[in-house]
MIDODREN-35695 format. One record per residue (C-alpha): x, y, z; residue in one letter; chain; residue number from 1. Coordinates in nm, 3 decimals, always signed. Example, Ala and Ser with C-alpha at 12.3 -4.5 7.8 and 13.67 -1.06 7.14 Angstrom:
2
((+1.230; -0.450; +0.780); 'A'; 'A'; 1)
((+1.367; -0.106; +0.714); 'S'; 'A'; 2)
END
This chain:
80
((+5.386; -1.434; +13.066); 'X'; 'A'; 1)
((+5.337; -1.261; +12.716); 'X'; 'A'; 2)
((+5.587; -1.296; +12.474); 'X'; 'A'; 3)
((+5.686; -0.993; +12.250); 'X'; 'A'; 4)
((+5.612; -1.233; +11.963); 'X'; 'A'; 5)
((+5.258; -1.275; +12.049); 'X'; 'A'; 6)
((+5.166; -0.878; +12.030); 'X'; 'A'; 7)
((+5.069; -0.891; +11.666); 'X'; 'A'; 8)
((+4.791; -1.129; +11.702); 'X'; 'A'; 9)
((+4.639; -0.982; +12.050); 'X'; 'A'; 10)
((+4.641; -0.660; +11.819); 'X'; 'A'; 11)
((+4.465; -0.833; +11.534); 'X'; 'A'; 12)
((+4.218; -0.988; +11.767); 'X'; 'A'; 13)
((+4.147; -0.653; +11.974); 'X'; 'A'; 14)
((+4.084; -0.513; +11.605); 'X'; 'A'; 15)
((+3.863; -0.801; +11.542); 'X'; 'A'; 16)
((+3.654; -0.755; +11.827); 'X'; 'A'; 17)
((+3.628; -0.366; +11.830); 'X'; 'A'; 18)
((+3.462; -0.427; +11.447); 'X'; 'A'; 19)
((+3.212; -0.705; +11.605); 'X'; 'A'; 20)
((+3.126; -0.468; +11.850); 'X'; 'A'; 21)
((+3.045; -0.183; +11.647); 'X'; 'A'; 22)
((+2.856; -0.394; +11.379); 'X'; 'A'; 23)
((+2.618; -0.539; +11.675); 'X'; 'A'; 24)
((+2.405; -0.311; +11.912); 'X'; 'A'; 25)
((+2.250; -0.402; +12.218); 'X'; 'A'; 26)
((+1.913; -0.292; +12.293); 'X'; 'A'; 27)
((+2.057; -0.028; +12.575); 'X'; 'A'; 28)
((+2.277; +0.114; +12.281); 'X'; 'A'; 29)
((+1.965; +0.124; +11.997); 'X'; 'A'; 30)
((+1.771; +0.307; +12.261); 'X'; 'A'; 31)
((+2.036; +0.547; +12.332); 'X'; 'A'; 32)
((+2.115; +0.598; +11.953); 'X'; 'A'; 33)
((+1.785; +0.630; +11.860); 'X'; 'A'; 34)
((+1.623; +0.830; +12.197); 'X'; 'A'; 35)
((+1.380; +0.609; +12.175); 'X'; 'A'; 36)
((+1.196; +0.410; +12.490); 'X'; 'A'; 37)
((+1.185; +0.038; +12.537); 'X'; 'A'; 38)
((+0.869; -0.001; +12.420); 'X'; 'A'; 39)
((+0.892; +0.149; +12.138); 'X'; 'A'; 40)
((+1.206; -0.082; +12.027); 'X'; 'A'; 41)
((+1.016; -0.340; +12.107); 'X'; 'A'; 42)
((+0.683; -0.245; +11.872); 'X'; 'A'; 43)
((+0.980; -0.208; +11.589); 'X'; 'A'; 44)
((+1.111; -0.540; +11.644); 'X'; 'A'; 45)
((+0.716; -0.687; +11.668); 'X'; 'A'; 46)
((+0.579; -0.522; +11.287); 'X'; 'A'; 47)
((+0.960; -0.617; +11.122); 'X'; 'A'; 48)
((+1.112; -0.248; +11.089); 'X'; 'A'; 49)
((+1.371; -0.327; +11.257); 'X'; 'A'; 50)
((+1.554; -0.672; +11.241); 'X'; 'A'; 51)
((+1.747; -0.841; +11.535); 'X'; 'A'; 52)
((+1.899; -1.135; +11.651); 'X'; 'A'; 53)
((+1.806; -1.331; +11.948); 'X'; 'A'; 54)
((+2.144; -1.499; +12.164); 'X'; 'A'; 55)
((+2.024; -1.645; +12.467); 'X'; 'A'; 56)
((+1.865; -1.356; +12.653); 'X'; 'A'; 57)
((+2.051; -1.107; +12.466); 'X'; 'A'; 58)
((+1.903; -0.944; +12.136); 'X'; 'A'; 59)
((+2.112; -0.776; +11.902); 'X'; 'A'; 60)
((+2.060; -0.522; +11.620); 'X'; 'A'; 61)
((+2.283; -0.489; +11.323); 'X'; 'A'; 62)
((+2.425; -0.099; +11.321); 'X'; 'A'; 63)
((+2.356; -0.098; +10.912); 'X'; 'A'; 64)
((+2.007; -0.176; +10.985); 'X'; 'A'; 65)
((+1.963; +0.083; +11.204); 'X'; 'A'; 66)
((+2.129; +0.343; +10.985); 'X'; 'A'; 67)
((+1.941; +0.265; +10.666); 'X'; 'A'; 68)
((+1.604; +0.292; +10.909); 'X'; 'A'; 69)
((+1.723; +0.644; +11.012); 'X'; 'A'; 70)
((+1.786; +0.742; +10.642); 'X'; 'A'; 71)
((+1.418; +0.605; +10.586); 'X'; 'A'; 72)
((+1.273; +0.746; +10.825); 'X'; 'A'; 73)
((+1.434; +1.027; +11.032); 'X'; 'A'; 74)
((+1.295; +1.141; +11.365); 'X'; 'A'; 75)
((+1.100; +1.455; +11.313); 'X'; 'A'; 76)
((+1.109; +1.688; +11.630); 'X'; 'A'; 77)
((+0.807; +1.796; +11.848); 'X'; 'A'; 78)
((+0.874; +2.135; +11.787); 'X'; 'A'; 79)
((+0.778; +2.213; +11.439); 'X'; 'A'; 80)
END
């Protein structure tokens, strides 16, 4: 059973985790972010535009990274 005493650290922890999660991407979420395809992620991670980290199977992108590549470099539309 949890005990009223225990709330303040499950609400530090929950705020812990919600900051790792927004710091680190998964691919699914760079894609989606970036409306970009798999392949193309994949071709940034290969020439070094876009750093990641490797867990097990899992890669991971740090959301600064990403946002200092999209001031760099943003996404021109088809259109012009």
């Amino acid at each position: 059973m949890l005990k009223i005493k225990s709330l303040p650290n499950l609400i530090s922890e929950s705020k812990i985790v919600r900051t790792l999660v927004k710091k680190y991407l998964k691919s699914y979420q760079v894609k989606n972010l970036l409306k970009i395809s798999g392949g193309t992620l994949q071709t940034l991670r290969a020439n070094g535009t876009l750093k990641f980290t490797r867990i097990g199977h899992i890669i991971y992108y740090n959301y600064e990274d990403i946002m200092q590549l999209l001031e760099v470099s943003p996404k021109k539309s088809k259109r012009q």
